[in-house]
Every structure is written in C-alpha cells, then in structure tokens.
C-alpha positions, 0 to 999 in steps of 0.5 A: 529469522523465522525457522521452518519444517523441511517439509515446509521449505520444500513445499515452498520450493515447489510452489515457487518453481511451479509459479515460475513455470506459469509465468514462463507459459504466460509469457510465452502464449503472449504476442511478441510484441506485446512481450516487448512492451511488457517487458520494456514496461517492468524495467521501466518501473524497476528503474524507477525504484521504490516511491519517496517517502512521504514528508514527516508530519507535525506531531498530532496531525491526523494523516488524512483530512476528515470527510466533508460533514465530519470536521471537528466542531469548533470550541464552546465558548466559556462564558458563564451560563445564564441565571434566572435571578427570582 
C-alpha cells in the first residue's frame, strides 16, 4: 500500500468532495425526466457487472490479426540454388 502525506490525503479529500459537489449540481440542472432515464441507465450497467474475460489463447498466437497487406510471408522453399556448371 502506498503511504501518502497528510497534506496529500487532505487534498485528495477535497477534490473528492468538490467533484461530488459538481456531480450533484450536474444532476440537479438536468430535467427530471432525463435524471430518471440516467439514472435507470447507470443501474442497468451496474447490473451488468464487469465484461467476461475473454478466452485464453493458444501460446504464440498474437492477440489481433494482422493488417491487411502485412500477413506474414509464407516459407522459402529449401531447394538448393541453381549452379552455373562452366
């Protein structure tokens, strides 16, 4: 945990209650209705909790596909190079 200055935590705690404040005024200037419906909303999304962690992938895999234009080129063959016999 990190260990923070008296004067640190005291101005944390004033720009918490200030930003309360702000929100508070925000909500109050808003329309009733329009408070309901945002209100209605922000549960909603609470309801719905934190988004599923997405699945594990196979090791090596690279997360995002590559751009169009910038897929990786395919293997050379191994064939021997050509010789010119004199």
């Amino acid at each position: 945990m990190t260990n923070r200055s008296r004067f640190k935590r005291a101005k944390r705690a004033q720009e918490t209650q200030r930003a309360r404040e702000i929100q508070t005024e925000w909500y109050n200037k808003m329309p009733a209705e329009t408070a309901k419906e945002f209100t209605r909303q922000v549960e909603a999304a609470r309801a719905r909790g934190p988004a599923p962690r997405p699945p594990d992938m196979a090791p090596g895999t690279a997360p995002n596909p590559p751009r169009p234009g910038r897929e990786p080129k395919p293997p050379k063959d191994q064939r021997s190079p050509r010789r010119r016999t004199y």
